[in-house]
N, C-alpha and C positions, 0 to 999 in steps of 0.2 A: 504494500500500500504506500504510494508516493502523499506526503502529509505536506502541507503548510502551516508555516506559522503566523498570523497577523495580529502585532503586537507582542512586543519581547520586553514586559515588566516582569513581573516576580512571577507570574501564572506561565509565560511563556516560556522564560527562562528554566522552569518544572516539566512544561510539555519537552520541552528540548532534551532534560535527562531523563523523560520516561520512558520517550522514542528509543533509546539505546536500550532500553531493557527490554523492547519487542522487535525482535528479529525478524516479525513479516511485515516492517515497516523502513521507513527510509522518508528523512527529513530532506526534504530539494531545495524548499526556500524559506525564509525568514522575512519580514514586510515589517514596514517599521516608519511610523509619524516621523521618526529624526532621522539626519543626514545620516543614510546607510556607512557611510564614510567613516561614522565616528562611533559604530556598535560595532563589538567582536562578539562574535558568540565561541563557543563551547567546539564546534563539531567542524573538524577538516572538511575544507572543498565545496564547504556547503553559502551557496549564496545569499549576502543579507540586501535585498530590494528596498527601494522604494513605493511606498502605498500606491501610487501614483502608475507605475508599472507592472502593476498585478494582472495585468489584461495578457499580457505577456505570455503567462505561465495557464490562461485555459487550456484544458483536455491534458494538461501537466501535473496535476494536483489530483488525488481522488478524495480528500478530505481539507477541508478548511477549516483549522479551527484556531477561532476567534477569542482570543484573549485580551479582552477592554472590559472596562466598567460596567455596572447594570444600572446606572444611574441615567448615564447622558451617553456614551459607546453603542454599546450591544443594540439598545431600541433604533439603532441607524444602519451601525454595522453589515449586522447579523441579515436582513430583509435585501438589503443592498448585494451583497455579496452572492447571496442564493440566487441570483440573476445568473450567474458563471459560473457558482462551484455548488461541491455539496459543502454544508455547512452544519457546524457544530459548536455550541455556547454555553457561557453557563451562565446564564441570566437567571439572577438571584431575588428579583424583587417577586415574591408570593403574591402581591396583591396584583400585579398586572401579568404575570404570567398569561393570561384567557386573551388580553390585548396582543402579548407581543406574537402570541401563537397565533392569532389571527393574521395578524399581519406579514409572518414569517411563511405562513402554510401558501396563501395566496400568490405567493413569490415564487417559492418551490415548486410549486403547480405550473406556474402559467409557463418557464421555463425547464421544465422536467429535470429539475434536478430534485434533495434528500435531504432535511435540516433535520437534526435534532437539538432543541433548546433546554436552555435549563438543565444541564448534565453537572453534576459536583457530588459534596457530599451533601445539601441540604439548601435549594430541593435536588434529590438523585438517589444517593443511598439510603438517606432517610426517608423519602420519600414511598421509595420500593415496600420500607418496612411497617410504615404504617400503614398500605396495603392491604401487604399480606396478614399484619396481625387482625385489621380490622375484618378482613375474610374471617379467617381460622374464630375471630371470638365476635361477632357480629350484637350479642349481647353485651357491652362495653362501650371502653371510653378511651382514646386518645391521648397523652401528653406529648410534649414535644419541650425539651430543655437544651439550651443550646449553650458551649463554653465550659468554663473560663476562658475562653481565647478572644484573637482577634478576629475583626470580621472584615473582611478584605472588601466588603460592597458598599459596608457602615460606613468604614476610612476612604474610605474614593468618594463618596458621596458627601463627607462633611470637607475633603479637598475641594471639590468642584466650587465650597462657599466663595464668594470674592470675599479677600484679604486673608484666607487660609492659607499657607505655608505647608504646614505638614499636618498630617494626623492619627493616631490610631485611635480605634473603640474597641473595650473590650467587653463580649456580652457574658454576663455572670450570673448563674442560676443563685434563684434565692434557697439558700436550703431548706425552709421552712415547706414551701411547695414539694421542694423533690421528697424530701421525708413523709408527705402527708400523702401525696402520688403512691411509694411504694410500698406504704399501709395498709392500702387496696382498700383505701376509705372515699375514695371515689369523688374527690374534692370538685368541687365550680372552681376553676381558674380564670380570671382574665390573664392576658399578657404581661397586665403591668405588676400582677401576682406573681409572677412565675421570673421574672428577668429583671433584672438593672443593668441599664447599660452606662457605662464609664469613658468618660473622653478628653481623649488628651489633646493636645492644639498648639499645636506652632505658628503664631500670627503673625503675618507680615508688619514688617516699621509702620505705625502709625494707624492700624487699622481699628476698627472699633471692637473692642473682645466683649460689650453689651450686645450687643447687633448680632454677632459668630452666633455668639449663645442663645440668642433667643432662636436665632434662623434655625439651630442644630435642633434642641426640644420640639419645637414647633413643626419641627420636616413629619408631613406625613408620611405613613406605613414605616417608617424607618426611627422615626422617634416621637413622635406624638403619644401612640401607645403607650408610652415606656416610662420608668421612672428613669430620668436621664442626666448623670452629673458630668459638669463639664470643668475641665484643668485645663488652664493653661501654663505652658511652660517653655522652653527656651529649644533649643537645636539641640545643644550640647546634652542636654537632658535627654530629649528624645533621642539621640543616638545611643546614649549610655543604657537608658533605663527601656525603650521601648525596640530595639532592632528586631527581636523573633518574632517571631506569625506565631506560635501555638493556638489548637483549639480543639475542637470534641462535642462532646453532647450526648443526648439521651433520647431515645425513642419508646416509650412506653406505652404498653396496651394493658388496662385492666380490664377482667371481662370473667364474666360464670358461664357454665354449660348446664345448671343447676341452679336450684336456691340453695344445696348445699355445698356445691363446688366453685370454689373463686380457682382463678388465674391470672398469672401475670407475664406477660411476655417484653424482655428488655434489650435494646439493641445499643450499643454504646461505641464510640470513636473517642480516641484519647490520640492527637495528632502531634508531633514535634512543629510541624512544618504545617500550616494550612493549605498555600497553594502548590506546594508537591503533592501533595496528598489529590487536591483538588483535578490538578494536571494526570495524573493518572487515572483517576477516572477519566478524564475527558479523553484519553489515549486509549482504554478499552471499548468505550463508546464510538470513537472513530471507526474502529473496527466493525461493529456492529451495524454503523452505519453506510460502510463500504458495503459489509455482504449486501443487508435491504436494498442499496442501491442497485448494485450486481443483479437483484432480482425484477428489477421495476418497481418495485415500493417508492415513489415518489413523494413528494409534498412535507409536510412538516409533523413531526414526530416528539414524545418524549419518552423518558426513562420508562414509563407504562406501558407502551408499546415494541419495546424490547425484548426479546426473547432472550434467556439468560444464555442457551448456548453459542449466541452472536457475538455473546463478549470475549469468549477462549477461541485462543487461535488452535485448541483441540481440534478431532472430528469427534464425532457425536460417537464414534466407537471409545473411544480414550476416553470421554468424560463417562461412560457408563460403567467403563473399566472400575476407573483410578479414581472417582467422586461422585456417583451414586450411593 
């Protein structure tokens, strides 16, 4: 599978070392906002383009995946690109997801090509599992707790504010919620029960850090919801005290088969690294979305629509072998 990369930030830079770990893949090109001139990547012989010259490399590419923002990126990107390639993203905003898949699917259509949106861990893997627990316990109840980490969509989104500088958010489950969740006491959660989000903020000279703050709280789907504390702090700090991504979370299903049998089904990610973590998903999904291509599956797709054996470069004898 010949892949591209468009956009080489921390996610891309992930895709780049996962590629190496699948051997029925091969990285051609890299695309990049900045003067290709002045990015090295990682991988001999491999060419770093211009966004601008991607027209170049159609029927060269069998997978495009798109590593930008789910803020202000991906809603442009992602639609555009499905014009020429097959395309794959991890657009992270839960609330407009129904939007951007509308607008991505009609794209993939009218041009016969294969998007899949929204591929990560959350929405992607966690996604899958609230699924299937909600199948298997259909009498039951959902949680969803996400962190102690970074959120790589939270800090791109509170970057995009004018007079922002730098930022991370880190989302961190309240314990009181998770303890009360895995009681199997069946609690009412809103959102802003369940998370606090924390943020840190590198302001540019002179800008207003009332204004930051209010705009950051205030942002809907992203912090509105939330109880949300915001730090400001210096570069120097930010480098020292905020450089790793880590992150994780919790997937949890309470649910009875009885009035006397409770269960509880839990899925959990404890990540060094967020968007290596993330970049690998999006690399076995590529895959996935190579074969559906392969087969005429067109239009725009997600994690749901998946079939698990698309994601092993197995055959369907070796996965029955070695993981049944």
């Amino acid at each position: 599978m010949r892949i591209g990369i468009y956009g080489y930030g921390n996610l891309g830079k992930g895709v780049e070392n996962a590629i190496k770990q699948n051997p029925d893949m091969e990285l051609v090109a890299v695309f990049t906002r900045r003067n290709p001139e002045t990015l090295k990547i990682k991988t001999e012989g491999v060419r770093v383009c211009s966004i601008y010259d991607i027209l170049q490399f159609k029927n060269k590419i069998d997978v495009m995946i798109i590593c930008g923002g789910s803020a202000t990126d991906l809603p442009e990107m992602t639609p555009d690109l499905a014009k020429n390639f097959n395309v794959l993203d991890s657009f992270d905003n839960h609330a407009n997801i129904p939007w951007h898949f509308a607008k991505v699917d009609a794209v993939a259509k009218k041009y016969g090509n294969t998007a899949l949106i929204s591929s990560g861990w959350d929405p992607g893997m966690f996604s899958i599992n609230r699924l299937y627990a909600s199948c298997i316990l259909p009498d039951g109840n959902d949680y969803t707790f996400w962190g102690k980490g970074v959120s790589q969509g939270h800090s791109d989104a509170i970057r995009r504010i004018h007079g922002v500088k730098d930022a991370r958010q880190y989302t961190i489950p309240k314990d009181e919620a998770l303890d009360a969740v895995r009681s199997g006491i069946n609690p009412e959660l809103t959102a802003r029960d369940k998370h606090l989000r924390e943020c840190f903020v590198v302001a540019e000279e002179g800008a207003d850090t009332d204004v930051i703050r209010e705009t950051i709280i205030n942002m809907p789907n992203y912090f509105e919801p939330y109880d949300t504390i915001v730090h400001f702090i210096t570069e120097e700090e930010m480098a020292r005290d905020h450089s790793q991504l880590p992150h994780g979370g919790f997937v949890i299903r309470t649910g009875k088969t009885t009035d006397e049998h409770k269960h509880i089904i839990e899925y959990s990610l404890k990540l060094d690294s967020n968007p290596e973590f993330t970049a690998n998903v999006l690399v076995a999904y590529a895959r996935a979305l190579y074969k559906m291509n392969m087969r005429g599956d067109i239009g725009c797709k997600t994690v749901f629509d998946v079939a698990p054996a698309d994601l092993s470069p197995l055959s369907a004898e070796e996965l029955r072998k070695n993981l049944l």
